[in-house]
N, C-alpha and C positions, 0 to 999 in steps of 0.2 A: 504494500500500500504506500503512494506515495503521497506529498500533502493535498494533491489537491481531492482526491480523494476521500479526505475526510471530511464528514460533514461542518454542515456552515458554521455554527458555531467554532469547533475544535479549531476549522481554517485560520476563523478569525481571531480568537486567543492566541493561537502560535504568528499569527500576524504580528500580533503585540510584543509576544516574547521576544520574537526576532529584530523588532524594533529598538525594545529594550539595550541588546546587546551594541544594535548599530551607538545607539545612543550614551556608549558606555556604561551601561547598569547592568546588573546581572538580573536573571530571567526571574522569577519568582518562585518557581517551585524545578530546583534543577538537582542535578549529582553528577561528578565526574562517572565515565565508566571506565571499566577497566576490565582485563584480561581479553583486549580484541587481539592480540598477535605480538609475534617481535615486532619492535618499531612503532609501534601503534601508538600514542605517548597524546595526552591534550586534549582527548575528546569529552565530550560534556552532553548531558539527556535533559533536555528539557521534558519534563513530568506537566500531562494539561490533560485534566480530571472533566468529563463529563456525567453528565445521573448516571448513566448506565454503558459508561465503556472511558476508558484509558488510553491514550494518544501520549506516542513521543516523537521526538526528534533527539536524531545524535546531530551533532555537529563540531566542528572544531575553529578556532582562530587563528593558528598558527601560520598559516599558507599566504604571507604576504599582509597580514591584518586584514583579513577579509573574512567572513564568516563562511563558511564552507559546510553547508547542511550536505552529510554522508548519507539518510536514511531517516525515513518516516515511517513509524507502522504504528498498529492498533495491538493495544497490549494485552495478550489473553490470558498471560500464567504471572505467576510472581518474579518468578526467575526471568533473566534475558535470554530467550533461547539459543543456542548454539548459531542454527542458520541465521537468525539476526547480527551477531556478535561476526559472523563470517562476510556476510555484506560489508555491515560496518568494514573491517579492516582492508577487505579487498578495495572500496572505495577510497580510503584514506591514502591507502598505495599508487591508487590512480591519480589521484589529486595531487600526490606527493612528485610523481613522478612526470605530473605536466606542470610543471615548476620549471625543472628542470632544461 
């Protein structure tokens, strides 16, 4: 699931969030994540609570001072699931690697 995909609401909160960070503030409800790969270093999950479903985004800032949103999904279990945590990295590697 990517963002646009979620419904209007969620869109629109993670609208804000993302603004937030342009704007220098950190996001309201976030957490660094971790153990996506070697290398993988700076990525942060914006957490955006609807009644009845859970919406993140990972994203990172390091890549030039620009926000670099990796991956958007709907969150169904407690844990991050592996196949998410594997997206995550392979895009980071992407991103890392058109730097370059």
């Amino acid at each position: 699931m990517e963002l646009m995909a979620f419904p209007e609401a969620a869109r629109q909160d993670a609208g804000y969030q993302l603004h937030r960070i342009q704007t220098g503030h950190t996001p309201q409800d976030w957490k660094p994540l971790k153990h996506l790969g070697r290398g993988v270093t700076g990525v942060q999950e914006i957490r955006i609570w609807q009644d009845d479903a859970t919406f993140r985004i990972a994203y990172v800032m390091k890549f030039g001072g620009y926000i670099t949103v990796l991956h958007c999904w709907q969150k169904t279990t407690q844990a991050t699931r592996e196949i998410t945590k594997a997206i995550i990295g392979r895009r980071y590697k992407e991103a890392y690697e058109g730097l370059k």
